[in-house]
C-alpha positions in Angstrom: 96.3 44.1 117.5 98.0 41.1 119.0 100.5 39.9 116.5 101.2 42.8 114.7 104.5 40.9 113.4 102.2 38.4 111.6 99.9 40.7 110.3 101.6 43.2 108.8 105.0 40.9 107.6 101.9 38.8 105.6 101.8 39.3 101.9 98.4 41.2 100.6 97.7 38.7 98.7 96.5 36.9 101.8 94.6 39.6 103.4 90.7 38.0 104.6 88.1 40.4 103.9 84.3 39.7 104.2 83.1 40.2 100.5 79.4 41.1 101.9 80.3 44.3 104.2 78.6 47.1 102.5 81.4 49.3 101.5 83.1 46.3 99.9 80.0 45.1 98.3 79.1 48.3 96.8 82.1 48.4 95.1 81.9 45.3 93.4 78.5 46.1 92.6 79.6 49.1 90.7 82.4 47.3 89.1 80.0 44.6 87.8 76.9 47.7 86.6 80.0 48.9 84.7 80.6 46.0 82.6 76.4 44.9 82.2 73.6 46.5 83.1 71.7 44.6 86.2 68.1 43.7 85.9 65.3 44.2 88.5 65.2 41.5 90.9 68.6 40.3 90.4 70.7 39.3 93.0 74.2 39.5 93.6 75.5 36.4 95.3 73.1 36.2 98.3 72.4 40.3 98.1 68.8 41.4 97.0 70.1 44.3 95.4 67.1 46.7 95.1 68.4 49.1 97.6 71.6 49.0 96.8 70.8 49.9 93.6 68.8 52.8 94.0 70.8 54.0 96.6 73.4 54.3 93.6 71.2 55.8 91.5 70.6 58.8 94.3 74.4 58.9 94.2 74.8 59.6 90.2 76.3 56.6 88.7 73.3 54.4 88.3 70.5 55.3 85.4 67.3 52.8 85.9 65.4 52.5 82.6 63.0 49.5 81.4 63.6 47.3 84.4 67.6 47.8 84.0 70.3 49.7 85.8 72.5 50.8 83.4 76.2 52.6 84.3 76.0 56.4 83.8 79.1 58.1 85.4 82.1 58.9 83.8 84.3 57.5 85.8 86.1 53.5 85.7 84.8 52.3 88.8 87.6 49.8 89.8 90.4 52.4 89.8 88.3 53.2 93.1 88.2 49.9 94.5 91.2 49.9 97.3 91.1 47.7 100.1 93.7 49.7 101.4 91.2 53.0 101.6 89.1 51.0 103.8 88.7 52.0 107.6 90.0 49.1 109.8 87.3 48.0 111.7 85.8 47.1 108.2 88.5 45.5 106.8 89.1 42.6 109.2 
């Protein structure tokens, strides 16, 4: 790093991240199954999200049924969602 003055005197709330990388994207995704089911073929911003989808589904929180992806876990998926548990290289 640089600057590391600049980066790390910043305030979080201006952190950049690139809401497409996969681990970020994934989250959101499971965030957003959590409050609706999605439907096949949906997209999520520009994502076709047919793989992503059944790739949670192999991971246990996903349930497909009748063309929709419903939430099955137990678990509140935001309390997850941490920028800060992100590797670096992803994060900037």
């Amino acid at each position: 790093m640089r600057n590391p003055e600049f980066f790390l005197g910043a305030s979080p709330e201006h952190a950049r991240i690139a809401p497409d990388q996969l681990l970020i994207l994934l989250d959101h995704v499971r965030c957003a199954a959590f409050e609706l089911p999605f439907q096949d073929g949906e997209s999520f911003g520009a994502e076709d999200l047919g793989e992503l989808l059944a790739y949670l589904q192999q991971e246990g929180v996903l349930h497909r049924e009748g063309g929709r992806w419903h939430w099955t876990a137990d678990s509140y998926p935001a309390n997850a969602c941490r920028c800060a548990r992100l590797p670096r290289a992803t994060s900037w």
